[in-house]
C-alpha positions as a Markdown table, in Angstrom:
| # | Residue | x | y | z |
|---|---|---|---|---|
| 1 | Unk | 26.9 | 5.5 | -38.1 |
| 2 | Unk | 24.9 | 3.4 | -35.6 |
| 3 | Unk | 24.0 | 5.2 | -32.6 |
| 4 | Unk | 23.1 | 2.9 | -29.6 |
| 5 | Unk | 19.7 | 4.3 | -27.7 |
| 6 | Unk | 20.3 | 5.8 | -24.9 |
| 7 | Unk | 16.7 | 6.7 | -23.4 |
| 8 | Unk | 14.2 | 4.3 | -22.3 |
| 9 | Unk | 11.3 | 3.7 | -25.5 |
| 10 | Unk | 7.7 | 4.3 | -24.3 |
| 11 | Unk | 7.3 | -0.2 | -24.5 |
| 12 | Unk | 10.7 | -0.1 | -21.8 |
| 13 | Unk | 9.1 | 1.9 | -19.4 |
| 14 | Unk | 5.5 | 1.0 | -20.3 |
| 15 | Unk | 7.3 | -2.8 | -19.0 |
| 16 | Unk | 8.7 | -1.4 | -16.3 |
| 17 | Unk | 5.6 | 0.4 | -15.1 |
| 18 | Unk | 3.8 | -3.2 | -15.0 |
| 19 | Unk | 6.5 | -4.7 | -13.0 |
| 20 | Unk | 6.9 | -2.6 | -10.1 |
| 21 | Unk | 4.6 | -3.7 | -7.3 |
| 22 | Unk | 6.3 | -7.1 | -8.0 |
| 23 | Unk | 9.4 | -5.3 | -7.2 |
| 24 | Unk | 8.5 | -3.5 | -4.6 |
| 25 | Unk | 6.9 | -6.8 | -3.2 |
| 26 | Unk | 10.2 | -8.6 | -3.7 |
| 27 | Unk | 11.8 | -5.6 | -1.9 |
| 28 | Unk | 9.4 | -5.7 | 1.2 |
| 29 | Unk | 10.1 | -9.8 | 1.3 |
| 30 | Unk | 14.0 | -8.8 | 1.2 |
| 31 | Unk | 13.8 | -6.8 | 4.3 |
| 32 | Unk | 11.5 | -8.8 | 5.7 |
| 33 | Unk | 14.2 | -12.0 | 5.1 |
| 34 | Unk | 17.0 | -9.6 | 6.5 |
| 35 | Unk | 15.4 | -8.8 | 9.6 |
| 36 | Unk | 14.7 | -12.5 | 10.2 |
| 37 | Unk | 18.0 | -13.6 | 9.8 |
| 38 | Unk | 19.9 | -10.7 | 11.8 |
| 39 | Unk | 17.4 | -10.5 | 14.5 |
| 40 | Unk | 19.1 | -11.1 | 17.9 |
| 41 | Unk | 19.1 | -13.3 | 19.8 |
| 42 | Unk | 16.3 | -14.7 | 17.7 |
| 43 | Unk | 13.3 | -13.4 | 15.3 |
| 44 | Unk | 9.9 | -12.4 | 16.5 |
| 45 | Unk | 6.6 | -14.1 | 16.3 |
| 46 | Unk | 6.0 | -10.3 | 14.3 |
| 47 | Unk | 9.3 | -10.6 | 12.4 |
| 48 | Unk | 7.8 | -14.2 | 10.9 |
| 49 | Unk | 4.7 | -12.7 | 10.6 |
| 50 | Unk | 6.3 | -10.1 | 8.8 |
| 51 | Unk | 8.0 | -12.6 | 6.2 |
| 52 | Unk | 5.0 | -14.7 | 5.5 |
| 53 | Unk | 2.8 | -11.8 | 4.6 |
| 54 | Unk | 5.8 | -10.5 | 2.6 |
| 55 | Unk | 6.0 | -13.9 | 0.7 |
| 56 | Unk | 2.0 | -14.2 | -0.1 |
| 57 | Unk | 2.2 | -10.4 | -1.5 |
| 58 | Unk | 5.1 | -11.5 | -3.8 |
| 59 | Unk | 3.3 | -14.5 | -4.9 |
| 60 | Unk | 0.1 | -12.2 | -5.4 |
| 61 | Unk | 1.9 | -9.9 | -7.4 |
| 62 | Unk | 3.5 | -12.9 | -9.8 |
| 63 | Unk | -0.2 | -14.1 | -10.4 |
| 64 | Unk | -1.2 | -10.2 | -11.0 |
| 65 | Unk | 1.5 | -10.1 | -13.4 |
| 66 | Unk | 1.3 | -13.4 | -15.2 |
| 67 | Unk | -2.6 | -12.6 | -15.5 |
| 68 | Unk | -2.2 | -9.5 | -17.3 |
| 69 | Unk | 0.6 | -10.9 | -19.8 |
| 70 | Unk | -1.3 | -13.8 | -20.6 |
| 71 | Unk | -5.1 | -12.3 | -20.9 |
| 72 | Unk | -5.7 | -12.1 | -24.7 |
| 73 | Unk | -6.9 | -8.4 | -25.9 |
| 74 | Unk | -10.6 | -8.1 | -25.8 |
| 75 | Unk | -11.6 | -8.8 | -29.6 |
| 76 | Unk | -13.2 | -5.6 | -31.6 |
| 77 | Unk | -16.3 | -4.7 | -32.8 |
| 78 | Unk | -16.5 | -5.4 | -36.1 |
């Protein structure tokens, strides 16, 4: 019988772990976005403010991320 998994394996969360400030960074541009487009009568010199910082941590955090999946393992000692 083939039992499907039903806990997270040490590489899921370990991938999960890596990703989070970019979703939390996508999270603060999301509420950012929201309060821009709900803001009556018409977003803040703060509430643009807000978004643009908001959008240069996001893009930060895709170069963070890319970085560290694309840096080779330091070679050994032989």
């Amino acid at each position: 019988m083939n039992h499907e998994r039903d806990e997270p394996t040490a590489a899921d969360l370990a991938a999960i772990e890596a990703e989070m400030p970019l979703i939390e960074a996508e999270m603060t541009l999301l509420d950012a976005e929201i309060r821009v487009i709900t803001a009556e009568p018409e977003p803040t010199a703060l509430d643009w403010r807000r978004m643009r910082r908001a959008e240069a941590l996001v893009r930060r955090e895709l170069v963070k991320l890319h970085a560290t999946r694309t840096t080779p393992a330091p070679a050994r000692a032989a």
